[in-house]
CHARMM internal coordinates of N, CA and C (Angstrom, degrees):
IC EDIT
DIST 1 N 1 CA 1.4377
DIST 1 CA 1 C 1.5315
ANGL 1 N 1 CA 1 C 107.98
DIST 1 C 2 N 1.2941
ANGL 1 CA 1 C 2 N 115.57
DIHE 1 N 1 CA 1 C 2 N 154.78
DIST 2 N 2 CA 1.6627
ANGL 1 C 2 N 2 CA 126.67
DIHE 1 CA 1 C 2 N 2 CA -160.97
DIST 2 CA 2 C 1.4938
ANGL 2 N 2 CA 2 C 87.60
DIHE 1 C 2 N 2 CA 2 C -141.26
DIST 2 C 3 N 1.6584
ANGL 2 CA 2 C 3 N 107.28
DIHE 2 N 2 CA 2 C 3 N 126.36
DIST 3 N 3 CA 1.5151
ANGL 2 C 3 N 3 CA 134.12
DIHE 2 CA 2 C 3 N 3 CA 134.35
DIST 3 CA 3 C 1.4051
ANGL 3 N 3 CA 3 C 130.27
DIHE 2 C 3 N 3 CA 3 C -131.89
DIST 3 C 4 N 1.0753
ANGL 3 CA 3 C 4 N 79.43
DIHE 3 N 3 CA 3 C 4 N 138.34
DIST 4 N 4 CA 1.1149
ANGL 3 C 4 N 4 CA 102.05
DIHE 3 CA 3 C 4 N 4 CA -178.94
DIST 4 CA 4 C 1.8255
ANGL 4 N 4 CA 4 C 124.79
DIHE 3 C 4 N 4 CA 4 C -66.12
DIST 4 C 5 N 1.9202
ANGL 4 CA 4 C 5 N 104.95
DIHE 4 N 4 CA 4 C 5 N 113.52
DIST 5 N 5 CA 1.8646
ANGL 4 C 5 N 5 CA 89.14
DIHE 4 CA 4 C 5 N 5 CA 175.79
DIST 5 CA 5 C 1.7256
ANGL 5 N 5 CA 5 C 90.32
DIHE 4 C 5 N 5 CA 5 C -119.55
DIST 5 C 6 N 1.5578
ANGL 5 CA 5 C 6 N 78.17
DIHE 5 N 5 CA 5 C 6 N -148.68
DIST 6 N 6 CA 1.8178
ANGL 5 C 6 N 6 CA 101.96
DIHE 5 CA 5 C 6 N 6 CA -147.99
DIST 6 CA 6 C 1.7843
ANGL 6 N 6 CA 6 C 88.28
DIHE 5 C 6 N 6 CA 6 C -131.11
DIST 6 C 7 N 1.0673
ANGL 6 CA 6 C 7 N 137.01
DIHE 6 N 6 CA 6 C 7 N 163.49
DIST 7 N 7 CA 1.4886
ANGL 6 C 7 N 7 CA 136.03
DIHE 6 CA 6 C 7 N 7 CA 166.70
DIST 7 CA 7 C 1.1095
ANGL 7 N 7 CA 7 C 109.95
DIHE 6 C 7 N 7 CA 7 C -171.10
DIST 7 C 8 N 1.4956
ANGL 7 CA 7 C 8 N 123.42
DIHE 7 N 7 CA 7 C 8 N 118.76
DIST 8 N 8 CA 1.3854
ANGL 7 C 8 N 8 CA 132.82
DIHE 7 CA 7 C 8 N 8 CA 149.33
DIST 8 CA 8 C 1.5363
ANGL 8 N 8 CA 8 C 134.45
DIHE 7 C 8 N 8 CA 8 C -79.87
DIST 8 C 9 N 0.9543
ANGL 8 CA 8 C 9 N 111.60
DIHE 8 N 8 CA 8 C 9 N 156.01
DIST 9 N 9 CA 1.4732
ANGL 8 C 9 N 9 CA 118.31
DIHE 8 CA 8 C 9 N 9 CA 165.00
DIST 9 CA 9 C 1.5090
ANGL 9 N 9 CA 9 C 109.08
DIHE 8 C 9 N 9 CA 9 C -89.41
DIST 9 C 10 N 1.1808
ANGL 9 CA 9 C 10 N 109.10
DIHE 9 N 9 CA 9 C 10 N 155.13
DIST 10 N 10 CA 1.6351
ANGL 9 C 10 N 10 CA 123.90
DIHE 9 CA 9 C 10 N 10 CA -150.10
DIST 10 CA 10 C 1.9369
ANGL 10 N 10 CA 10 C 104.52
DIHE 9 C 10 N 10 CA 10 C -146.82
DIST 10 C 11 N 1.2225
ANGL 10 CA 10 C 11 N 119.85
DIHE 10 N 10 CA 10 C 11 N 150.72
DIST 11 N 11 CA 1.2904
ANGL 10 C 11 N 11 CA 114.84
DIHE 10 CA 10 C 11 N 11 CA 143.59
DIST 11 CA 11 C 1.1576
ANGL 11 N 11 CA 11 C 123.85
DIHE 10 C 11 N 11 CA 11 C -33.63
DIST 11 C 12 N 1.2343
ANGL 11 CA 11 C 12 N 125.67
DIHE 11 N 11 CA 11 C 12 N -48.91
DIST 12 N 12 CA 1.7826
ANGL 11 C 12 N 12 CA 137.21
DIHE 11 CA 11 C 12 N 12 CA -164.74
DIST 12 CA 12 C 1.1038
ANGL 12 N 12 CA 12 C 112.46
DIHE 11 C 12 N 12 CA 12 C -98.71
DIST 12 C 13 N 1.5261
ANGL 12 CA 12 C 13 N 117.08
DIHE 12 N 12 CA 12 C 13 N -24.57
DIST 13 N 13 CA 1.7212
ANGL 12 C 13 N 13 CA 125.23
DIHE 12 CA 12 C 13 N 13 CA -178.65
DIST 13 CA 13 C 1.0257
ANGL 13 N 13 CA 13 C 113.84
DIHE 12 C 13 N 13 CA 13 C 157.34
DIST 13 C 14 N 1.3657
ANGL 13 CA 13 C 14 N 127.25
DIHE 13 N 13 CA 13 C 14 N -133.68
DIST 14 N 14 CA 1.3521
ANGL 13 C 14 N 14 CA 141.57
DIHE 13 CA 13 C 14 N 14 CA 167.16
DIST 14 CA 14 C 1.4910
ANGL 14 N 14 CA 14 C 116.73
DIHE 13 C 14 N 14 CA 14 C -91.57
DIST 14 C 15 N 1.3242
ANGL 14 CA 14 C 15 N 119.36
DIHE 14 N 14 CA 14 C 15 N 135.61
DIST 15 N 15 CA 1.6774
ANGL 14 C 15 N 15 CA 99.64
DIHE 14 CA 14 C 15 N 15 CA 152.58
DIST 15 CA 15 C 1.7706
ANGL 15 N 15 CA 15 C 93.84
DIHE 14 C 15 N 15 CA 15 C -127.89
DIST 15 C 16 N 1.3475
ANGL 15 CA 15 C 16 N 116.89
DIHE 15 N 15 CA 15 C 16 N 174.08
DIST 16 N 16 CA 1.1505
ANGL 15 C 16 N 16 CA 137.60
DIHE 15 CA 15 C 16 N 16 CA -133.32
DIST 16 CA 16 C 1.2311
ANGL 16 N 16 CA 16 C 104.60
DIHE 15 C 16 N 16 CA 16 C -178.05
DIST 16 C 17 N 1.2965
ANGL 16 CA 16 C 17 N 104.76
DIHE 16 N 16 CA 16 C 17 N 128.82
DIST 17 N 17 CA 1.9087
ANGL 16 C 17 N 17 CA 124.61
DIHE 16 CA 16 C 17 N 17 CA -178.82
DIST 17 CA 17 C 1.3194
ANGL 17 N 17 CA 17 C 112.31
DIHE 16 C 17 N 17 CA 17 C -158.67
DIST 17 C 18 N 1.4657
ANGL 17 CA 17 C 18 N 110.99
DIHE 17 N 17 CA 17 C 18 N 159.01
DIST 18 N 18 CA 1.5475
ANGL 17 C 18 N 18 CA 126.65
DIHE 17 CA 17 C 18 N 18 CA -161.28
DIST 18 CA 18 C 1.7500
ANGL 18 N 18 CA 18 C 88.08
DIHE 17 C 18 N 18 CA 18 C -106.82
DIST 18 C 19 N 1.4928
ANGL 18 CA 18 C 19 N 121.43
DIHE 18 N 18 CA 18 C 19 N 119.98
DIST 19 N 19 CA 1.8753
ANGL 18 C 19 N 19 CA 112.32
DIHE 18 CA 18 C 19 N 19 CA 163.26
DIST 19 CA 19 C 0.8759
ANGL 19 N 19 CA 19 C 101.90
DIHE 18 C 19 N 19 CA 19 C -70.48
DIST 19 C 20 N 1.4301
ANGL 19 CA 19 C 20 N 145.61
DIHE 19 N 19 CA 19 C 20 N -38.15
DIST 20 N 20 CA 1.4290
ANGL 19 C 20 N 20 CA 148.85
DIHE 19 CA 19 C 20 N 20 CA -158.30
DIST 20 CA 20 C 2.0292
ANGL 20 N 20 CA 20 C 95.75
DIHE 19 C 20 N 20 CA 20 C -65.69
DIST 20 C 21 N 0.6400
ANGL 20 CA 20 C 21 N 118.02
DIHE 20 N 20 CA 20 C 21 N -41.95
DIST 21 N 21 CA 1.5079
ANGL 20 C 21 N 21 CA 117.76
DIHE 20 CA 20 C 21 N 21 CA -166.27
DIST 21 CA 21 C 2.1024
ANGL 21 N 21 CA 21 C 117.91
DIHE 20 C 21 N 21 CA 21 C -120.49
DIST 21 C 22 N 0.9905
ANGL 21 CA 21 C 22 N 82.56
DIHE 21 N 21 CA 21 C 22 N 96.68
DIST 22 N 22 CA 1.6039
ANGL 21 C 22 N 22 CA 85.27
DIHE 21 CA 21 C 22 N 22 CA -165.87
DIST 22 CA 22 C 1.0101
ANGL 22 N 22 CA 22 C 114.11
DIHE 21 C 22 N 22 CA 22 C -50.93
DIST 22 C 23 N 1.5270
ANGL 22 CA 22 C 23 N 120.84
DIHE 22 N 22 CA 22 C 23 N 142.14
DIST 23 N 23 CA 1.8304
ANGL 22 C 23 N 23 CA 126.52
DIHE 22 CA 22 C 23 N 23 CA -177.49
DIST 23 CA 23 C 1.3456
ANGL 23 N 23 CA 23 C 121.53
DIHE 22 C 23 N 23 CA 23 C 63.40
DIST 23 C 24 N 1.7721
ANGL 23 CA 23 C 24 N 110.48
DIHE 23 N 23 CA 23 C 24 N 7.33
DIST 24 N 24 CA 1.3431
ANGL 23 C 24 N 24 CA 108.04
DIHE 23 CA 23 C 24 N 24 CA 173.93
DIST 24 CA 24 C 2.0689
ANGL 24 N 24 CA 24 C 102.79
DIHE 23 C 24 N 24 CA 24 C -100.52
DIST 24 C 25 N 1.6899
ANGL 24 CA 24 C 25 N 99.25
DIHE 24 N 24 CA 24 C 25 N 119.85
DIST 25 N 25 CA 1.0868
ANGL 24 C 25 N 25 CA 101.77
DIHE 24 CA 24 C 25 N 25 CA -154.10
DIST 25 CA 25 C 1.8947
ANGL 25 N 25 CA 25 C 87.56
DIHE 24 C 25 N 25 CA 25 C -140.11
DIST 25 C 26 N 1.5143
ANGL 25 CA 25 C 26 N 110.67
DIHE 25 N 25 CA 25 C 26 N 161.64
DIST 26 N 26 CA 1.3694
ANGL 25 C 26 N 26 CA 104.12
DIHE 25 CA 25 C 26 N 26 CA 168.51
DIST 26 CA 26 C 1.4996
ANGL 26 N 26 CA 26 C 107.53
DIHE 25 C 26 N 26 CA 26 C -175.45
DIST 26 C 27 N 1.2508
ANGL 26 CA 26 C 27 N 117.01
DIHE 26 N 26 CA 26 C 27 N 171.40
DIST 27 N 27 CA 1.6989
ANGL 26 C 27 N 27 CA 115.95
DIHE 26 CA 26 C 27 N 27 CA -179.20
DIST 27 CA 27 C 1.3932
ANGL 27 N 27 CA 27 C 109.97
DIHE 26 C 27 N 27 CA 27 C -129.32
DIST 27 C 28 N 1.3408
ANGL 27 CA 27 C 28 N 113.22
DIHE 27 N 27 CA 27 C 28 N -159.78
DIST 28 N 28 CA 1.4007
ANGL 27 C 28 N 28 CA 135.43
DIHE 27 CA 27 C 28 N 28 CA 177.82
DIST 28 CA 28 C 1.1750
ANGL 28 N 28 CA 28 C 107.80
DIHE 27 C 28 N 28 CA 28 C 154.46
DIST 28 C 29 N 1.8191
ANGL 28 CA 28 C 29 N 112.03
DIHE 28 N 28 CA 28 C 29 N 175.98
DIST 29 N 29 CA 1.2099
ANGL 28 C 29 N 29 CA 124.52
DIHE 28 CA 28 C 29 N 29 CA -148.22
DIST 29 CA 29 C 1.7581
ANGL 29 N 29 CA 29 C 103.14
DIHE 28 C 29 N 29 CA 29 C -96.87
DIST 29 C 30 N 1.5728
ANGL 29 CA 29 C 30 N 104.96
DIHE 29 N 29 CA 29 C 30 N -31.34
DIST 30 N 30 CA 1.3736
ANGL 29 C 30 N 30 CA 123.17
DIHE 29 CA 29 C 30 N 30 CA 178.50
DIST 30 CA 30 C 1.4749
ANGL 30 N 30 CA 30 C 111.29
DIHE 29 C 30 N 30 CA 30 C -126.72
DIST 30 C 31 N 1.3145
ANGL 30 CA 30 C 31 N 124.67
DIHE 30 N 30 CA 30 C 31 N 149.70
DIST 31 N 31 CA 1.0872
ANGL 30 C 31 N 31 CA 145.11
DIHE 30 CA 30 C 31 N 31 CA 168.17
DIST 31 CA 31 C 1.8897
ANGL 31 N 31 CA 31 C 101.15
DIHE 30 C 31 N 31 CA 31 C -10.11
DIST 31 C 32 N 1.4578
ANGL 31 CA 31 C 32 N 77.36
DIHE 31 N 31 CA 31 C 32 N -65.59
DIST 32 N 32 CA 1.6060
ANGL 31 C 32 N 32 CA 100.94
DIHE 31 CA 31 C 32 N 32 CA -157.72
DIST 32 CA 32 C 1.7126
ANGL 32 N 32 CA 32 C 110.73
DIHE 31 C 32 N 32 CA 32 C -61.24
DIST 32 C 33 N 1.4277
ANGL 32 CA 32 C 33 N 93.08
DIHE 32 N 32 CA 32 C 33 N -32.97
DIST 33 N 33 CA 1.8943
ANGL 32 C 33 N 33 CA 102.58
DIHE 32 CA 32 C 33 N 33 CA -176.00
DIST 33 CA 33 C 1.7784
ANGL 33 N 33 CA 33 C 93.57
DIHE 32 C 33 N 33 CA 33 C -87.51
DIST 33 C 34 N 0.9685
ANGL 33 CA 33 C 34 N 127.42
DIHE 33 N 33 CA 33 C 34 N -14.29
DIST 34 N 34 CA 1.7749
ANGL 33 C 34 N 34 CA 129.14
DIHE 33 CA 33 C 34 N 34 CA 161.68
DIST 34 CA 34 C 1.4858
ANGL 34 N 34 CA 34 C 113.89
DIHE 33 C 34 N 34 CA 34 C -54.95
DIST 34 C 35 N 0.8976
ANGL 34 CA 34 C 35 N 108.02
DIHE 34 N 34 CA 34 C 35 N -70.39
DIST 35 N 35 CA 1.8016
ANGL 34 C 35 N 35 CA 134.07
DIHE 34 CA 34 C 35 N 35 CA 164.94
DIST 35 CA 35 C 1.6267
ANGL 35 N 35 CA 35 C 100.31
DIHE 34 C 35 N 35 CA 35 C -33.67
DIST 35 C 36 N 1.1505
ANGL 35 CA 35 C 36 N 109.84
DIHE 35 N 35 CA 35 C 36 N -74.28
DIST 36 N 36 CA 1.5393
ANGL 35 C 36 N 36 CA 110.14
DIHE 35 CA 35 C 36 N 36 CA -161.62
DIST 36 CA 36 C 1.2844
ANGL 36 N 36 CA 36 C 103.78
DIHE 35 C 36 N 36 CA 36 C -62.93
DIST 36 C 37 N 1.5325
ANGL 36 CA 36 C 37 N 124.28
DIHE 36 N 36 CA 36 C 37 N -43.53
DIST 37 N 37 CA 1.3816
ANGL 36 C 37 N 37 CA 118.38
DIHE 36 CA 36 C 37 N 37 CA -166.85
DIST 37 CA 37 C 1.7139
ANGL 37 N 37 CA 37 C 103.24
DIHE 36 C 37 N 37 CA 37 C -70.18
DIST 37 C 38 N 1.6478
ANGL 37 CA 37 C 38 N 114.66
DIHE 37 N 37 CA 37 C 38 N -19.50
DIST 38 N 38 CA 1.5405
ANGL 37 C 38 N 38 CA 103.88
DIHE 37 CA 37 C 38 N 38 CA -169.04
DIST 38 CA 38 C 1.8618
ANGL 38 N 38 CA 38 C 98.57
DIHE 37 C 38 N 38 CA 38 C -71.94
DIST 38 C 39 N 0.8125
ANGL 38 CA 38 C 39 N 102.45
DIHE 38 N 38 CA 38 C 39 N -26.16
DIST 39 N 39 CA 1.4271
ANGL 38 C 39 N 39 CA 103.79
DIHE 38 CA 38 C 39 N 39 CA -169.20
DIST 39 CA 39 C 1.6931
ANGL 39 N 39 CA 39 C 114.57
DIHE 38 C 39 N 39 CA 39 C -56.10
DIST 39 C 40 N 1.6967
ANGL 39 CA 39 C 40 N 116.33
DIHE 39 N 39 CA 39 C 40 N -32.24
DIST 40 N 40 CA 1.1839
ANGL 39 C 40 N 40 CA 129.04
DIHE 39 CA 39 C 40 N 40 CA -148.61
DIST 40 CA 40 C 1.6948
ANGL 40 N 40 CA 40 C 80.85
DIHE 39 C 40 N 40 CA 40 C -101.66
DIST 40 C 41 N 1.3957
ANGL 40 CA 40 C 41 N 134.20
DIHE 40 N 40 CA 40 C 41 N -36.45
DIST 41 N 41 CA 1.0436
ANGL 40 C 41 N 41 CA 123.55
DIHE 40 CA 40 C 41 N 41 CA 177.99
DIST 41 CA 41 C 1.5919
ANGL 41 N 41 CA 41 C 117.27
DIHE 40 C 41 N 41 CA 41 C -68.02
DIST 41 C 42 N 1.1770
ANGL 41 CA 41 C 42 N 99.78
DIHE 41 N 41 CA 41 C 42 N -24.76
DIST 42 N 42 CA 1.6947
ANGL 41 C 42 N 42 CA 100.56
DIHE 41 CA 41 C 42 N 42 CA -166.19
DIST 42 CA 42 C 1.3359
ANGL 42 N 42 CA 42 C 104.21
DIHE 41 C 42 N 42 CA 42 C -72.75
DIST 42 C 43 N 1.5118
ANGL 42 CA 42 C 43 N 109.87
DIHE 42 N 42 CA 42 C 43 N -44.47
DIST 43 N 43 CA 1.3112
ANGL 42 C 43 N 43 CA 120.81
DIHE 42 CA 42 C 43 N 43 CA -177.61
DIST 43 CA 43 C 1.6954
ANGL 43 N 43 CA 43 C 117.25
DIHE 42 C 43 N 43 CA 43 C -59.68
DIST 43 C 44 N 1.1056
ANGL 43 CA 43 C 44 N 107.59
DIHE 43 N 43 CA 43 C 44 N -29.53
DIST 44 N 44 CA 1.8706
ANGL 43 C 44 N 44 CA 121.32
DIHE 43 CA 43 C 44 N 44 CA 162.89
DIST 44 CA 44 C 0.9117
ANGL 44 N 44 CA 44 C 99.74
DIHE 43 C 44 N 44 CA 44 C -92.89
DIST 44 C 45 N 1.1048
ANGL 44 CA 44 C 45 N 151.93
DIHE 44 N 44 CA 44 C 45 N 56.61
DIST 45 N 45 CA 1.2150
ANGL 44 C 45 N 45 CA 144.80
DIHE 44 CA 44 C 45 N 45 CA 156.19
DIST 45 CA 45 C 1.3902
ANGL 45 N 45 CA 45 C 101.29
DIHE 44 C 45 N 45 CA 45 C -142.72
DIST 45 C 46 N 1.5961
ANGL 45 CA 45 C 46 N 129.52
DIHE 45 N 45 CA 45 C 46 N -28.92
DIST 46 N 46 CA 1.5008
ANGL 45 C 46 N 46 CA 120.34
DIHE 45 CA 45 C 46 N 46 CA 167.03
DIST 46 CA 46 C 1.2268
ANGL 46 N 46 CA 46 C 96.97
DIHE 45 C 46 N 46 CA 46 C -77.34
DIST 46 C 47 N 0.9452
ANGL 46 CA 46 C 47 N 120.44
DIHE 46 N 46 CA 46 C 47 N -46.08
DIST 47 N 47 CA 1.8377
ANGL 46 C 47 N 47 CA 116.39
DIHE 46 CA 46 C 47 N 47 CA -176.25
DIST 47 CA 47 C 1.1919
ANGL 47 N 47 CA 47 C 128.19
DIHE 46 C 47 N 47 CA 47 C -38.55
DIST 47 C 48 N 1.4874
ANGL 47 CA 47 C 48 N 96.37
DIHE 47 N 47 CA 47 C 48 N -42.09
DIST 48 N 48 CA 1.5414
ANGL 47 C 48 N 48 CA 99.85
DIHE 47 CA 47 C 48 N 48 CA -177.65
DIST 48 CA 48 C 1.6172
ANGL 48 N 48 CA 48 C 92.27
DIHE 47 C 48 N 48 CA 48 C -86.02
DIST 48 C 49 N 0.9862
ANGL 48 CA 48 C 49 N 146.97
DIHE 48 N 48 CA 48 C 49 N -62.40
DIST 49 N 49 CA 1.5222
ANGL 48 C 49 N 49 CA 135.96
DIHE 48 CA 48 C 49 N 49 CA -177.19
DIST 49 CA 49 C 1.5887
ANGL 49 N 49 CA 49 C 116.51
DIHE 48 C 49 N 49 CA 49 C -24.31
DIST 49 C 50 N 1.7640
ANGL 49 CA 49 C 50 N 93.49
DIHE 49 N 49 CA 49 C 50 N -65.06
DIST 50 N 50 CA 1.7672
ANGL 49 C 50 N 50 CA 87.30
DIHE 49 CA 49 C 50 N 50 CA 159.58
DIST 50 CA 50 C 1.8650
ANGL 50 N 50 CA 50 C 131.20
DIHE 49 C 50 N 50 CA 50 C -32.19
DIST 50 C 51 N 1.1599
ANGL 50 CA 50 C 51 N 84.69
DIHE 50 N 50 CA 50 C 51 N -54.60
DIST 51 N 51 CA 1.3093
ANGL 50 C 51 N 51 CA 98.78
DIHE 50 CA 50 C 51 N 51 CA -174.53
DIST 51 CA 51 C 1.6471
ANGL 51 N 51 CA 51 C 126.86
DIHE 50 C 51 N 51 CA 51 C -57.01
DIST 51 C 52 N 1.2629
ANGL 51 CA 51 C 52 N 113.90
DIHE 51 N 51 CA 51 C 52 N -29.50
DIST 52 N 52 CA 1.0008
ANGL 51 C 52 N 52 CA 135.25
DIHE 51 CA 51 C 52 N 52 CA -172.67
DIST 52 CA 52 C 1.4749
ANGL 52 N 52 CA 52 C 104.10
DIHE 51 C 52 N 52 CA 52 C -110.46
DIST 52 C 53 N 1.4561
ANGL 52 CA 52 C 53 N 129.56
DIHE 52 N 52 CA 52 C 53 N -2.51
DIST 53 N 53 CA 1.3307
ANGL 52 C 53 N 53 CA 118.43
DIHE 52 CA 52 C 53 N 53 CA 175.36
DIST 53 CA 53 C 1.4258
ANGL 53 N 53 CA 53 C 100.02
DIHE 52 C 53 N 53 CA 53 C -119.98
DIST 53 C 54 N 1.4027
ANGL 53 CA 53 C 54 N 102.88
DIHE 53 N 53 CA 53 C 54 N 5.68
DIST 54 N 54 CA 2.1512
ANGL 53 C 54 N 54 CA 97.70
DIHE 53 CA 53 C 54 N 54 CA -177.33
DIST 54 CA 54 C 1.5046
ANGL 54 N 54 CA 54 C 112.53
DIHE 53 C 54 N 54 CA 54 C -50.42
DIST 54 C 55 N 1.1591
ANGL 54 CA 54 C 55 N 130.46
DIHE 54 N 54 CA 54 C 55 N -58.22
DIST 55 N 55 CA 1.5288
ANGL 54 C 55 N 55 CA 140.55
DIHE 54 CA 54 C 55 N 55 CA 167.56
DIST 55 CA 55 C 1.5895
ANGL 55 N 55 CA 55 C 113.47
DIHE 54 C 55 N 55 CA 55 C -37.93
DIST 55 C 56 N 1.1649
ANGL 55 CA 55 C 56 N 120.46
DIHE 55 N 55 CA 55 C 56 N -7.54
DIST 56 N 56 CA 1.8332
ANGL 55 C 56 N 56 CA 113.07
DIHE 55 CA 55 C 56 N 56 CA -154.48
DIST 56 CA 56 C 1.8028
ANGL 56 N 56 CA 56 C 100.44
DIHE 55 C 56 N 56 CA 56 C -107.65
DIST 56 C 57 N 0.8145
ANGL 56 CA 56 C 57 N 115.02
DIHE 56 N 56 CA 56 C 57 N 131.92
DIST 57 N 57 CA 1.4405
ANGL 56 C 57 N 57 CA 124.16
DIHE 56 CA 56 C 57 N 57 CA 160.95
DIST 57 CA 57 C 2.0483
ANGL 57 N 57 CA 57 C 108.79
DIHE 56 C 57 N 57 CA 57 C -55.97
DIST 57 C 58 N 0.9904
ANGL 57 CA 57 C 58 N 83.38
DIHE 57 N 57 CA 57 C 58 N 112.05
DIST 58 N 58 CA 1.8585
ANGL 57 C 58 N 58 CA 94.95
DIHE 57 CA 57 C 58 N 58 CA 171.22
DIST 58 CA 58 C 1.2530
ANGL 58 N 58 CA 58 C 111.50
DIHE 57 C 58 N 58 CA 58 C -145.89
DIST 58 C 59 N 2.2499
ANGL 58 CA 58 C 59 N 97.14
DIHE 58 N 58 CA 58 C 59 N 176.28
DIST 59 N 59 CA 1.2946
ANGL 58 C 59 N 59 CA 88.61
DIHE 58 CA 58 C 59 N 59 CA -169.43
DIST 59 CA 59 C 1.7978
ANGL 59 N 59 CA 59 C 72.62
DIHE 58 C 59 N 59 CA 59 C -151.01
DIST 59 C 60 N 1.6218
ANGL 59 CA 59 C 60 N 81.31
DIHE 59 N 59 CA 59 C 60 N 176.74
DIST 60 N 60 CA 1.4844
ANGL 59 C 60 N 60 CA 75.38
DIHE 59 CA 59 C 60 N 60 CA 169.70
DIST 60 CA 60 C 1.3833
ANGL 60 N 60 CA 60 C 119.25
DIHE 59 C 60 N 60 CA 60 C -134.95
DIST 60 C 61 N 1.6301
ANGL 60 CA 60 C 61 N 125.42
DIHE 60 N 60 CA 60 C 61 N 172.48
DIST 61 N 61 CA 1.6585
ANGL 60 C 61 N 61 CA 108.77
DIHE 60 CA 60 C 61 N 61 CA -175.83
DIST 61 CA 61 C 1.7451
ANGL 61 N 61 CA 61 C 97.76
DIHE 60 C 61 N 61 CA 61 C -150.60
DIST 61 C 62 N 1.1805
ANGL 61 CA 61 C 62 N 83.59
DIHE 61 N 61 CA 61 C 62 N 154.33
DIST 62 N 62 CA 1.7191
ANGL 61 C 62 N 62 CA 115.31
DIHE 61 CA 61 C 62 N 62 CA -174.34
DIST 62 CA 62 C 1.5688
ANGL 62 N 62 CA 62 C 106.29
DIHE 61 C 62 N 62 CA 62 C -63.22
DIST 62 C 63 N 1.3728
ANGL 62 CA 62 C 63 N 136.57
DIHE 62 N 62 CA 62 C 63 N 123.85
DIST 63 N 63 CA 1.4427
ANGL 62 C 63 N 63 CA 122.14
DIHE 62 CA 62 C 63 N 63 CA -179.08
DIST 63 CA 63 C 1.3032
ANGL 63 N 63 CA 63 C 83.88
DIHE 62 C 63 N 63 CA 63 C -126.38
DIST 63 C 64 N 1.0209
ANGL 63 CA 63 C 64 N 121.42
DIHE 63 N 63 CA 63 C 64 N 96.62
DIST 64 N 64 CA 1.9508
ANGL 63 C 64 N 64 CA 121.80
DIHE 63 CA 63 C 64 N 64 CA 156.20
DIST 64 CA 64 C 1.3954
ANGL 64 N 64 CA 64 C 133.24
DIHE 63 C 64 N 64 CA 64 C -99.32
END
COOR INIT
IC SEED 1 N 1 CA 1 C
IC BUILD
């Protein structure tokens, strides 16, 4: 799966965030350690959605 973020350069480094997923945000020292760490957030960040929507009646739909 592919999302799409955004990343700046910073005094401190990079920080790095997903628009697609609100408040999922992250840093590092290099480009590259920006990147990797966004990945580990995103992935906790569906998790916890899962997690918190296991109980809920859903459905799903086609956006083409």
């Amino acid at each position: 799966m592919k999302y799409k973020v955004n990343i700046e350069k910073t005094e401190e480094g990079y920080v790095v965030w997903c628009p697609g997923l609100p408040g999922c945000w992250s840093q590092g020292q290099t480009e590259e350690e920006a990147l990797e760490n966004i990945k580990d957030a995103i992935q906790a960040y569906l998790e916890t959605v899962e997690d918190l929507s296991k109980n809920k009646e859903s459905r799903y739909v086609d956006v083409g």
